[in-house]
Every structure is written in structure tokens, then in C-alpha cells.
MDAnalysis code that builds the backbone (N, CA, C; Angstrom):
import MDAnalysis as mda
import numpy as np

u = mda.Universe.empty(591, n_residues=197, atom_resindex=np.repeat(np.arange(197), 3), trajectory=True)
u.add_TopologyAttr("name", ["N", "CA", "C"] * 197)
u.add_TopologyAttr("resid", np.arange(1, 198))
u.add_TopologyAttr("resname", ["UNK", "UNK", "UNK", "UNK", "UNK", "UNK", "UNK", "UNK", "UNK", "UNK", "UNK", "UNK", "UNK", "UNK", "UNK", "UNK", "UNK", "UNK", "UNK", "UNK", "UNK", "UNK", "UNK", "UNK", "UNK", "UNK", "UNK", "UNK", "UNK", "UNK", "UNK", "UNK", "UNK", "UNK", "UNK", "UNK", "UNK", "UNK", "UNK", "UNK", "UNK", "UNK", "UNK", "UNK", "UNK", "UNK", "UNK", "UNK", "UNK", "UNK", "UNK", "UNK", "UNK", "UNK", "UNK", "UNK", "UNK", "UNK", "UNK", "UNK", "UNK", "UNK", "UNK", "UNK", "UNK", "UNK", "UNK", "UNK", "UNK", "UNK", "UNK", "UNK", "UNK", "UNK", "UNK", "UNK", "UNK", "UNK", "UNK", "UNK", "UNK", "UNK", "UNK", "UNK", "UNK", "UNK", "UNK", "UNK", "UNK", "UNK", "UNK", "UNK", "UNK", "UNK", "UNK", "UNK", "UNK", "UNK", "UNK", "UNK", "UNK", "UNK", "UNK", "UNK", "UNK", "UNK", "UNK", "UNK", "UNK", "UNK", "UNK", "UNK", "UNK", "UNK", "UNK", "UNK", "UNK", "UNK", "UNK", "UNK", "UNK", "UNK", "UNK", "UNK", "UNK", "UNK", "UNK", "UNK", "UNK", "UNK", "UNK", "UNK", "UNK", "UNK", "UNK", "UNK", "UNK", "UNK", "UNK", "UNK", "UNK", "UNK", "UNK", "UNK", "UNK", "UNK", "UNK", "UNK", "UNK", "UNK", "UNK", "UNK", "UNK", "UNK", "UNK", "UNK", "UNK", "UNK", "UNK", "UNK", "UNK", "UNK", "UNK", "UNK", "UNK", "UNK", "UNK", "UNK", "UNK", "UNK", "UNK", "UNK", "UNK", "UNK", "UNK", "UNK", "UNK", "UNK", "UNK", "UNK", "UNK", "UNK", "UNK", "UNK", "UNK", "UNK", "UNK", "UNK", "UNK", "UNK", "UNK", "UNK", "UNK", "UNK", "UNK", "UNK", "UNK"])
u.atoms.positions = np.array([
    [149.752, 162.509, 150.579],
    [150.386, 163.580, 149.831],
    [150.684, 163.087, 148.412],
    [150.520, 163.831, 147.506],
    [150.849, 163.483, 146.085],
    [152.010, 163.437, 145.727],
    [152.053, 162.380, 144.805],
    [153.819, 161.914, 143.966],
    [153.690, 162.249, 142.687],
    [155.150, 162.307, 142.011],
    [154.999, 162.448, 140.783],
    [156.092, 161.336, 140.334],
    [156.051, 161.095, 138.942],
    [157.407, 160.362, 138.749],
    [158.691, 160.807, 138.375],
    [160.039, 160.135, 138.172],
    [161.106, 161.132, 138.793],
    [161.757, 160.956, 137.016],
    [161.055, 159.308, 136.562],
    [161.661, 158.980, 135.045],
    [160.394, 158.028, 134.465],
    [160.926, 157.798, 133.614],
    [159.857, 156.865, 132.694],
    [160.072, 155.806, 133.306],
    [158.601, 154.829, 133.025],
    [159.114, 153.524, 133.284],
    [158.068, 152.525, 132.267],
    [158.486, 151.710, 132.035],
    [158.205, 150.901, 131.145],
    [157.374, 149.386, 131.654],
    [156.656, 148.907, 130.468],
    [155.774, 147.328, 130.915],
    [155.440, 147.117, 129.572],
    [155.282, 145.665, 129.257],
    [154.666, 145.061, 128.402],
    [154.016, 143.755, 128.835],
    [152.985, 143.423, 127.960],
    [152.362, 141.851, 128.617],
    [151.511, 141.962, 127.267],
    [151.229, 140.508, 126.831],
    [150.863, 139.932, 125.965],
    [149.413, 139.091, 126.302],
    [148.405, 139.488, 125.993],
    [147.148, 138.772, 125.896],
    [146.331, 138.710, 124.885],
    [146.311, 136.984, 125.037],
    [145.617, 136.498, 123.717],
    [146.124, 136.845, 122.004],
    [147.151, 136.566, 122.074],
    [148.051, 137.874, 121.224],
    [147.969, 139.119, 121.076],
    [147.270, 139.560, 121.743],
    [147.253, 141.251, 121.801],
    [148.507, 141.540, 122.663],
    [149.597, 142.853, 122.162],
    [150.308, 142.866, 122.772],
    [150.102, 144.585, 123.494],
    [150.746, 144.465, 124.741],
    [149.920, 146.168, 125.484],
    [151.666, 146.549, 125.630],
    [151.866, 147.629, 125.336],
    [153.068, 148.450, 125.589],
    [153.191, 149.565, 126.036],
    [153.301, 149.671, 127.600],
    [153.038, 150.854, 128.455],
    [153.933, 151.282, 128.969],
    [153.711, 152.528, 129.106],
    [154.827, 153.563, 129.889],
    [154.321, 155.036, 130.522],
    [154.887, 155.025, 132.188],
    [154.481, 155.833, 132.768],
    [155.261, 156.883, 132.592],
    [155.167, 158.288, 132.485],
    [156.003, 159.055, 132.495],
    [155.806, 160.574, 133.177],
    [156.782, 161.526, 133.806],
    [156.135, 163.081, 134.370],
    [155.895, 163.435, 133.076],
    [154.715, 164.399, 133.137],
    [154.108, 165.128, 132.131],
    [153.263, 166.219, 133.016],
    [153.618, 167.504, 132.000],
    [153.416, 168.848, 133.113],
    [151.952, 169.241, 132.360],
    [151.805, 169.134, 131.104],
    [150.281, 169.764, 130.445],
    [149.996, 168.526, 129.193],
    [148.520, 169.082, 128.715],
    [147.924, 168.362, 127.694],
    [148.729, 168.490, 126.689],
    [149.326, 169.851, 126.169],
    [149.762, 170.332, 124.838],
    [151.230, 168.991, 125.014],
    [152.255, 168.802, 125.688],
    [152.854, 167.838, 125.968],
    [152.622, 166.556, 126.124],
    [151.721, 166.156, 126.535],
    [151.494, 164.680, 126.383],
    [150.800, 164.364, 124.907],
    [149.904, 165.081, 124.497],
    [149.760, 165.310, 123.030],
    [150.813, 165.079, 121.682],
    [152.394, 166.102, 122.251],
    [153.045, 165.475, 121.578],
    [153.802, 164.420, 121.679],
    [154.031, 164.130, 122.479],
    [154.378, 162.354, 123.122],
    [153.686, 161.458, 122.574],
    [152.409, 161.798, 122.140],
    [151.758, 160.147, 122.124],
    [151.730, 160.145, 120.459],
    [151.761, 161.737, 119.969],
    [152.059, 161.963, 118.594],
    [153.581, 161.067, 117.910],
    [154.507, 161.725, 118.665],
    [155.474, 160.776, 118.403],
    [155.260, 158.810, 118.479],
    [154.471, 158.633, 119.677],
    [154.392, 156.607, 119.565],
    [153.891, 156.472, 118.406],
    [153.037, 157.662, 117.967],
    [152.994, 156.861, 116.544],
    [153.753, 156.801, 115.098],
    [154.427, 157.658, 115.529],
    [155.552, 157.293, 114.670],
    [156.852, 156.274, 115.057],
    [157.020, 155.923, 116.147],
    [157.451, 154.785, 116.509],
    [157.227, 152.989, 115.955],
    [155.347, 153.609, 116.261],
    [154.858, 152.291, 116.264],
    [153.303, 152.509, 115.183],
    [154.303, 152.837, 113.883],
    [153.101, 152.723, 112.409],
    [152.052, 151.870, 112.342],
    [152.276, 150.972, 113.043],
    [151.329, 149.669, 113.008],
    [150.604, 149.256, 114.340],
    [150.753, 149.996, 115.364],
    [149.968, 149.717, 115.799],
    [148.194, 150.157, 115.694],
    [147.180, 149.444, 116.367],
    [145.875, 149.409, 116.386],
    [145.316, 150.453, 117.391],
    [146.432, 150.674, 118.334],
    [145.401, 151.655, 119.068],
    [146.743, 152.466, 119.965],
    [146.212, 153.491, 119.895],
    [147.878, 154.251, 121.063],
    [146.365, 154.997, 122.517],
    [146.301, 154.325, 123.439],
    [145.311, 155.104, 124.079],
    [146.528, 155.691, 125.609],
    [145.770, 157.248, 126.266],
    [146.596, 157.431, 126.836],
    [145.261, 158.239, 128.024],
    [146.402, 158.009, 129.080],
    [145.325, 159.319, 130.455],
    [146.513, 160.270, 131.068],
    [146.056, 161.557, 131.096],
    [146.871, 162.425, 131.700],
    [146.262, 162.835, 132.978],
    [146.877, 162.775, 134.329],
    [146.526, 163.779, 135.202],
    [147.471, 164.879, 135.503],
    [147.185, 165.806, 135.189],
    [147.910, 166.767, 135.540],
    [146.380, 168.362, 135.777],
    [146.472, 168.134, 136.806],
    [145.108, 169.497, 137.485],
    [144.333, 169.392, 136.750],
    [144.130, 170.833, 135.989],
    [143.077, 170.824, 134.756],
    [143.174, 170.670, 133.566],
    [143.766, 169.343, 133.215],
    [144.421, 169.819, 132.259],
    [144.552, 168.152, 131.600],
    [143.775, 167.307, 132.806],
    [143.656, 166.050, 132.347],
    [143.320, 165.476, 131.622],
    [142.963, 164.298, 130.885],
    [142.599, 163.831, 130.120],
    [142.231, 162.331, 129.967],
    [141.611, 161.381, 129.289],
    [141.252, 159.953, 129.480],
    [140.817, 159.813, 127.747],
    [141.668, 159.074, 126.812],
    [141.750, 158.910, 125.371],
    [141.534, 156.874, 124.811],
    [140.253, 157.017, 124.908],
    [140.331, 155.239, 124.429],
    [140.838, 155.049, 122.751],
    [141.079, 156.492, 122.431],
    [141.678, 155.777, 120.589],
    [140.839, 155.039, 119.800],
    [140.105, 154.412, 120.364],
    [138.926, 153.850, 119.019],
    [138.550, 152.732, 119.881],
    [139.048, 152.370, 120.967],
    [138.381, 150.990, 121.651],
    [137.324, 152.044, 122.286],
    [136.739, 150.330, 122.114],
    [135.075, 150.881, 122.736],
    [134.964, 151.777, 124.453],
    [134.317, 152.564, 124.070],
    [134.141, 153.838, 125.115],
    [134.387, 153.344, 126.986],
    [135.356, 153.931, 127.571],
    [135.670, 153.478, 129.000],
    [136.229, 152.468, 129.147],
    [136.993, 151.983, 128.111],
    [137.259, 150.339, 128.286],
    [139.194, 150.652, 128.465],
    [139.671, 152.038, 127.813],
    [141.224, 152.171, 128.019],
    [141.481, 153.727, 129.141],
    [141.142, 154.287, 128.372],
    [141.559, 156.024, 128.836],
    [141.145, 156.470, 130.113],
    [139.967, 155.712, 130.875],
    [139.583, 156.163, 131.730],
    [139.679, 155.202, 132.871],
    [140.029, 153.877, 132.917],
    [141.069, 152.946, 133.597],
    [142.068, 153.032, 133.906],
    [142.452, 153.667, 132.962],
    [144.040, 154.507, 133.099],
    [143.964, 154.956, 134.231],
    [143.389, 155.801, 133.362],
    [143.000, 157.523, 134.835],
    [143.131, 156.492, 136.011],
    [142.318, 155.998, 136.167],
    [141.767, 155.623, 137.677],
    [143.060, 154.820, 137.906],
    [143.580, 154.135, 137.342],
    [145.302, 153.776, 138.074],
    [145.860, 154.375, 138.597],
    [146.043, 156.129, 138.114],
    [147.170, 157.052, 138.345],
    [145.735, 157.524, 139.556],
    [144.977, 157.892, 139.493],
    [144.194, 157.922, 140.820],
    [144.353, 157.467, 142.277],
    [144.338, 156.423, 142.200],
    [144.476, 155.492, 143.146],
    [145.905, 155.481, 143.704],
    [146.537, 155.604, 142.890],
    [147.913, 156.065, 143.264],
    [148.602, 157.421, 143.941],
    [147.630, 158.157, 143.952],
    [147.563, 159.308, 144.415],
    [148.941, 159.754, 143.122],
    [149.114, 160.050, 142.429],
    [149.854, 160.486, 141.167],
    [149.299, 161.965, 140.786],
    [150.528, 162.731, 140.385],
    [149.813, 164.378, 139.594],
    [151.035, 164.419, 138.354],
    [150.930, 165.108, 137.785],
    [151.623, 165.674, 136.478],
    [152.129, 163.959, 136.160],
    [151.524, 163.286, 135.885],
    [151.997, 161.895, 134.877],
    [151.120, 161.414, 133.974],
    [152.139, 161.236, 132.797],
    [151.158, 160.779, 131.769],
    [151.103, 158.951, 131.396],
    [150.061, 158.410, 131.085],
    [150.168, 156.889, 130.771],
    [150.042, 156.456, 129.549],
    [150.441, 156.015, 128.737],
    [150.437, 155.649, 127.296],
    [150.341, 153.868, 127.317],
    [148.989, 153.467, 126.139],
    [149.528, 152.317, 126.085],
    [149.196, 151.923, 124.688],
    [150.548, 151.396, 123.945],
    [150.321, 151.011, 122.371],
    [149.999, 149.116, 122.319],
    [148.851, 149.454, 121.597],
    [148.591, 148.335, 121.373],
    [148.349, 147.540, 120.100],
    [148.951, 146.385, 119.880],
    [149.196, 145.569, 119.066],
    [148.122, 144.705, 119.192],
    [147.256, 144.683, 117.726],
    [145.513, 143.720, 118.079],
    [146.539, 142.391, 117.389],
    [145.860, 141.207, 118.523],
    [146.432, 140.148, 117.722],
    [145.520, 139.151, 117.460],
    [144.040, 139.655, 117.052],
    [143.202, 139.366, 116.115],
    [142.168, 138.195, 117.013],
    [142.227, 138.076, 118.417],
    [141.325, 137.674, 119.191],
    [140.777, 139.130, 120.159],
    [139.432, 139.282, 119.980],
    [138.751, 140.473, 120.990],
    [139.083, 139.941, 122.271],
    [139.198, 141.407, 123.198],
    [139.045, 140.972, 124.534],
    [137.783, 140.903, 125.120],
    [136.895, 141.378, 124.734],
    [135.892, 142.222, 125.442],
    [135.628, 143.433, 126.362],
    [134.649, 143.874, 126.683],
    [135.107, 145.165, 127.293],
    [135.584, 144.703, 128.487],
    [135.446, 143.701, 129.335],
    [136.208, 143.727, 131.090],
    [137.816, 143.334, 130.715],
    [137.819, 142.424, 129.512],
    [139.464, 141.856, 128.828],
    [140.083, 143.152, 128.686],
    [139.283, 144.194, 127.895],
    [140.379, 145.492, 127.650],
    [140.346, 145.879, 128.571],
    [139.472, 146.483, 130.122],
    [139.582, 147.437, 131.080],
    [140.626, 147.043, 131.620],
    [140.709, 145.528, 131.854],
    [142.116, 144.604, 132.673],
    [143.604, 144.461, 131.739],
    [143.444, 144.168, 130.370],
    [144.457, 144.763, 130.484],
    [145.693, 146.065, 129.946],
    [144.626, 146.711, 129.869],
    [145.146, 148.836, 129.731],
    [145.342, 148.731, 131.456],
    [144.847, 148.362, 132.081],
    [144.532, 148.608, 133.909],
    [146.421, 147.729, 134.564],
    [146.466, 146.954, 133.735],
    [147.443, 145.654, 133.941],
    [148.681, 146.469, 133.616],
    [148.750, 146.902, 132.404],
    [149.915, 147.262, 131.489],
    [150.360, 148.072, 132.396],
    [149.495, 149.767, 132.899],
    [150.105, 150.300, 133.403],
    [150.166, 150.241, 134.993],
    [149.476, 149.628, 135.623],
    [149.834, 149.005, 136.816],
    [151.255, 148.463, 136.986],
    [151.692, 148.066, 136.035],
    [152.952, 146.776, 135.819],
    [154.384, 148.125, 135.607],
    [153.697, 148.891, 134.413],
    [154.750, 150.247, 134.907],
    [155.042, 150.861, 136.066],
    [153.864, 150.701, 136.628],
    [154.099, 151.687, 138.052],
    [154.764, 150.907, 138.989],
    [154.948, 149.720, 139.005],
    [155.742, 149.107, 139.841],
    [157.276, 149.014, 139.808],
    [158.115, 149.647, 139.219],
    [158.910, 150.310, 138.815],
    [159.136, 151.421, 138.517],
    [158.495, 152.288, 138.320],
    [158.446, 153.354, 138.640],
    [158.946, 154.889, 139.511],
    [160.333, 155.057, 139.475],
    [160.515, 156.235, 140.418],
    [159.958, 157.158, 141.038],
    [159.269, 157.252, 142.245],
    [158.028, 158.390, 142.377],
    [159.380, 159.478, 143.505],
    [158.565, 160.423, 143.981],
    [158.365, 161.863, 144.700],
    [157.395, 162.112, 144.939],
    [157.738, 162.556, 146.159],
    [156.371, 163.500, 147.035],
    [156.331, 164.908, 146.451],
    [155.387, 165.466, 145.805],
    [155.088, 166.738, 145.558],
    [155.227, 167.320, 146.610],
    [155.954, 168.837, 146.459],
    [156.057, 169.605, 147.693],
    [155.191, 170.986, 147.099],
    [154.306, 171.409, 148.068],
    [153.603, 172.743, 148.095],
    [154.845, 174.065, 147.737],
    [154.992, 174.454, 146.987],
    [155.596, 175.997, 146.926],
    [155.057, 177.031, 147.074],
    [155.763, 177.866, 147.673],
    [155.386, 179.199, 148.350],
    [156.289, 180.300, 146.971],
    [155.676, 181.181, 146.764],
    [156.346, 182.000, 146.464],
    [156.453, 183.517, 147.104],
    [157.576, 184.123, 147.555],
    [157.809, 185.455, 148.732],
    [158.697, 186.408, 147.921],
    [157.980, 187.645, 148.270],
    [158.937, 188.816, 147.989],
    [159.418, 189.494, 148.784],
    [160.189, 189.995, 148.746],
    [160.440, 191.197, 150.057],
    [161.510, 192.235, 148.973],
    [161.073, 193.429, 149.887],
    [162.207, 195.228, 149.730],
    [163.111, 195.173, 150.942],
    [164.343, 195.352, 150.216],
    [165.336, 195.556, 150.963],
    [166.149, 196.682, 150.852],
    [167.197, 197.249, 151.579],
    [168.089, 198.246, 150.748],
    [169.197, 197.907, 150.519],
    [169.829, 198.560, 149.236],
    [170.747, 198.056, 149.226],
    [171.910, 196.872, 149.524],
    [172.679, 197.519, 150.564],
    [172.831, 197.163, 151.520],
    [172.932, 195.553, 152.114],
    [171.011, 195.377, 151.644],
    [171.018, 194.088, 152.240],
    [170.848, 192.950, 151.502],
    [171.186, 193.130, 149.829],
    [170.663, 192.361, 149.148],
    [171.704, 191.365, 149.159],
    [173.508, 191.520, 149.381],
    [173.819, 190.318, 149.149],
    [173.832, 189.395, 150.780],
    [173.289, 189.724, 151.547],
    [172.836, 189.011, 152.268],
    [171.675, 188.416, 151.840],
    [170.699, 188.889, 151.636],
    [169.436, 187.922, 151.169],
    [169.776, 186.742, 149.826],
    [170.688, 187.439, 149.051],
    [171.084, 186.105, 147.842],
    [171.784, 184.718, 148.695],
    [172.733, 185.404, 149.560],
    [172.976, 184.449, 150.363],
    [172.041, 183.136, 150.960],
    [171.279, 184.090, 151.566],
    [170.521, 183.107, 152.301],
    [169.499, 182.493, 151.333],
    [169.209, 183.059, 150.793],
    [167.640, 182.232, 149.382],
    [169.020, 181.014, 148.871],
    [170.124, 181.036, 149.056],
    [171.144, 180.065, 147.977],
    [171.171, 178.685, 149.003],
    [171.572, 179.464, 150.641],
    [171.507, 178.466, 152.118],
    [170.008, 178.022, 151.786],
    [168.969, 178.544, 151.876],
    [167.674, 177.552, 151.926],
    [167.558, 176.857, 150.670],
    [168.205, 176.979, 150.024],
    [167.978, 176.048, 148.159],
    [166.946, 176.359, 147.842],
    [166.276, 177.788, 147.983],
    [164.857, 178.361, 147.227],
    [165.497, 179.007, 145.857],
    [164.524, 179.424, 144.837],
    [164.922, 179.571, 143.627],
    [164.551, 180.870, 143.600],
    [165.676, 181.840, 143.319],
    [165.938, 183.663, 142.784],
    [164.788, 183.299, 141.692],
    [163.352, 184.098, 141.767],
    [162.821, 184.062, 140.595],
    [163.521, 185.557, 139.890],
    [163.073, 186.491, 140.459],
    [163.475, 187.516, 139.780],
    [163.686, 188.844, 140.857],
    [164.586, 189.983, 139.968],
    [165.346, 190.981, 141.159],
    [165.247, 191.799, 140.302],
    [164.526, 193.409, 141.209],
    [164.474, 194.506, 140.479],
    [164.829, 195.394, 141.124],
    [166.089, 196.025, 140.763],
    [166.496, 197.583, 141.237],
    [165.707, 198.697, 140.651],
    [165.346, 199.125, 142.509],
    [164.746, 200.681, 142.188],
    [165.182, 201.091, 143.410],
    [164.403, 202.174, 143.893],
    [164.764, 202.979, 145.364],
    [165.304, 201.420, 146.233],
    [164.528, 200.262, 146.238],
    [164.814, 199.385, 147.134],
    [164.722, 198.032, 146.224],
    [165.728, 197.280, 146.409],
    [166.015, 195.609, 145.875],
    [164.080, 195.102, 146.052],
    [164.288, 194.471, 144.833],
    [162.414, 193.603, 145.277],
    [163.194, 192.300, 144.447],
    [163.220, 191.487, 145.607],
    [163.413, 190.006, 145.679],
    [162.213, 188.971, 145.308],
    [162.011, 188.544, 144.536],
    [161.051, 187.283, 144.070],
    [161.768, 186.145, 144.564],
    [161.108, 185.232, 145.113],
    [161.710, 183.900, 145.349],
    [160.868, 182.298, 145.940],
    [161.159, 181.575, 145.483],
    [160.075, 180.649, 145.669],
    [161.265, 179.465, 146.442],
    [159.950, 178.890, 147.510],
    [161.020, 177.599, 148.660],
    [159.742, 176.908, 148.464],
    [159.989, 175.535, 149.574],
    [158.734, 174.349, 149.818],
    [158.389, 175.071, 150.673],
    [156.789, 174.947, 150.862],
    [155.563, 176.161, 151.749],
    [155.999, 175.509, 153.041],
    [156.374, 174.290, 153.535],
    [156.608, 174.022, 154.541],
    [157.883, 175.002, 155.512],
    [158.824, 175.378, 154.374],
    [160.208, 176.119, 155.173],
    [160.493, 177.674, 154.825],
    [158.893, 178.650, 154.894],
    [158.490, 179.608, 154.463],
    [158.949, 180.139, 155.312],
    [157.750, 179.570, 156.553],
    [157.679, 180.569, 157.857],
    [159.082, 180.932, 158.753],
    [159.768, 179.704, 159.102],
    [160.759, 179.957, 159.277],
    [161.788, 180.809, 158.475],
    [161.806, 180.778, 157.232],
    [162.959, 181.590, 156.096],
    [162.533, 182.915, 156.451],
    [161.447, 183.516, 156.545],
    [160.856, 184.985, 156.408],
    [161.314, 185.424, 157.947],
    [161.188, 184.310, 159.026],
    [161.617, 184.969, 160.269],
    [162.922, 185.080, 160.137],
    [163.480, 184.052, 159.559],
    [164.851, 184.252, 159.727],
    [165.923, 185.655, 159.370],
    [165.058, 185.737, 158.111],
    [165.182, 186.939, 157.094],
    [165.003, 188.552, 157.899],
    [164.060, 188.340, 158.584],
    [163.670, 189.443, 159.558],
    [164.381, 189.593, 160.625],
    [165.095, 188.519, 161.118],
    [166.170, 189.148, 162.414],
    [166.651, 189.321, 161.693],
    [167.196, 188.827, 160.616],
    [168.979, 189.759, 160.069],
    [169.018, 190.829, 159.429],
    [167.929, 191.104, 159.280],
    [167.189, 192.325, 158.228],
    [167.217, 193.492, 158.984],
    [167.122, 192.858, 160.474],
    [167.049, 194.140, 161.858],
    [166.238, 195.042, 161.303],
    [164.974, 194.803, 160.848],
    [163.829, 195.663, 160.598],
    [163.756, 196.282, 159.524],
    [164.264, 195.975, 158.653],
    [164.662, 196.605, 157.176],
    [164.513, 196.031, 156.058],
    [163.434, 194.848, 156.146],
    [163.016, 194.132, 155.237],
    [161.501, 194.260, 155.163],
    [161.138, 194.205, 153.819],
    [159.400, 194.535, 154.152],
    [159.244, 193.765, 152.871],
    [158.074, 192.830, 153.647],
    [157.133, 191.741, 152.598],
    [156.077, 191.744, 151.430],
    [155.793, 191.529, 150.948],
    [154.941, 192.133, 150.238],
    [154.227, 190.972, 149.243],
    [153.001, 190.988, 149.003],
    [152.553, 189.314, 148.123],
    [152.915, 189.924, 146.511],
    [153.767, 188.730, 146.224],
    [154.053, 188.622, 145.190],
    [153.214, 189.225, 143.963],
    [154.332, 189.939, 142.916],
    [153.214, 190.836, 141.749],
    [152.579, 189.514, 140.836],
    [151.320, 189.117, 140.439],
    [150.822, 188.307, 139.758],
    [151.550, 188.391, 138.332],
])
């Protein structure tokens, strides 16, 4: 099952004077990790290379910054891969300290740096969400706020008309049960309906 991370976490290591400065962090889209790595460089004016990999669905990415092609951005990737990792981004600023690595020296250590983050690292298990609507009357809506508050699912949204239409999203695992539950107390007066896109 997939994790995400819960905070940043940090690594550095020094080779051959090259210095690698990495950090794992949650990241939900490209347009966001974009500005993140925008900011390291204003952090770090001087450095030689800021390379970064995002997985997050479609939306990923693998950035070597000017080192030679597959040797940072896409090592990355394959760290947060292997890790079974989603919505995290990897950044690593690097300081040239005027000896080359070569290309297996850089794959190892962009591969190193953030390996070394992830071992510290706070993770989570991604949970599947469901999102459920149901019509109720009146009547029955402050019972249903009730109970969406008892399961710790999140009120997306509530519209009065002839009948309450409840939006609400839980983990897909504690669906089936919530909707039955919902239906005995509803004593037949609740009706489901798939959510408006």
C-alpha cells in the first residue's frame, strides 16, 4: 500500500568535495514542487545544480538541471519508487567541488542523498477515499451531521431543497459499513445517490 510523508526530512553528504543537499518532502502537484525548488534557489545562489523528482500520479516529474542526462532526476524517481511513495517531492542542491563524479559517481550520489533523507523520514499509509451522497428529510439531517462527525468523514458540502443532499467523503475501507449504518437509522428514508461530478 502506498505512503506519503507526514514532514520534511533532510540529508547531506559530501563527495569528493561535491556537496549533495537533500530533502524529502509531501508535495500534492507539479505547479508546487516547481515553486519549491524555485525558492532553493534563492536560498542557495551558488549552487551548480538544484535537480529534483516528483511523484505525484500524473503529474510527475524527473529534472537532472544540467547534469548529464539520467544521472540525477530519474534516480531520484526510482528511490521514491521503490519505496512505494506518492505525492512526494525530492530535491537535491548541489555544490560542484571541482572534482567530476562521473555518470555512476552522480547516479550514487543524488541516489545516496535522498536515500539518507528517507531514512528519517515520517511516512503514512495512503488511505483510498470514498466519496457518498445521500437525500434525506429534513428531519434527518441533524442526525446524519452527527454521525459523518462519529465516523471522522469530512461534510464536503449540504444543499437545501425539497430534501437535505449530503456530500461527504470517509476511508473507502469504512464506507460500506457507514451507508448501512446510515440506513437503519434512516428507517428507509435515506436515498443514495453517486456523487454530482
Amino acid at each position: 500500500m502506498s505512503q506519503t510523508l507526514v514532514a520534511p526530512a533532510h540529508s547531506e553528504i559530501i563527495i569528493k568535495k561535491s556537496r549533495f543537499i537533500g530533502c524529502v518532502q509531501p508535495m500534492a502537484d507539479r505547479a508546487s514542487a516547481q515553486a519549491t525548488v524555485d525558492a532553493l534557489w534563492k536560498q542557495h545562489p551558488g549552487a551548480a545544480h538544484i535537480c529534483w523528482a516528483l511523484l505525484a500520479g500524473g503529474q510527475s516529474a524527473a529534472v537532472d538541471d544540467g547534469e548529464p542526462g539520467g544521472t540525477a532526476g530519474r534516480p531520484m524517481l526510482d528511490v521514491l519508487r521503490h519505496q512505494d511513495l506518492e505525492g512526494v517531492l525530492a530535491t537535491v542542491v548541489r555544490y560542484f567541488g571541482g572534482v567530476k563524479l562521473g555518470a555512476g559517481g552522480l547516479v550514487r550520489a543524488y541516489t545516496d542523498t535522498i536515500a539518507q533523507a528517507l531514512l528519517t523520514a515520517p511516512k503514512v499509509t495512503l488511505q483510498r477515499m470514498k466519496t457518498l451522497q445521500c437525500h434525506v428529510p429534513y428531519a434527518l439531517e441533524g442526525l446524519l451531521r452527527r454521525e459523518i462527525e462519529a465516523a471522522g468523514a469530512e461534510l464536503i458540502n449540504v444543499q437545501h431543497s425539497t430534501l437535505v443532499t449530503l456530500q461527504l467523503r470517509l476511508p473507502e475501507a469504512q464506507a460500506a459499513a457507514f451507508v448501512l449504518r446510515i440506513n437503519n437509522s434512516g428507517q428507509g428514508r435515506v436515498g443514495w445517490t453517486e456523487p454530482d461530478a
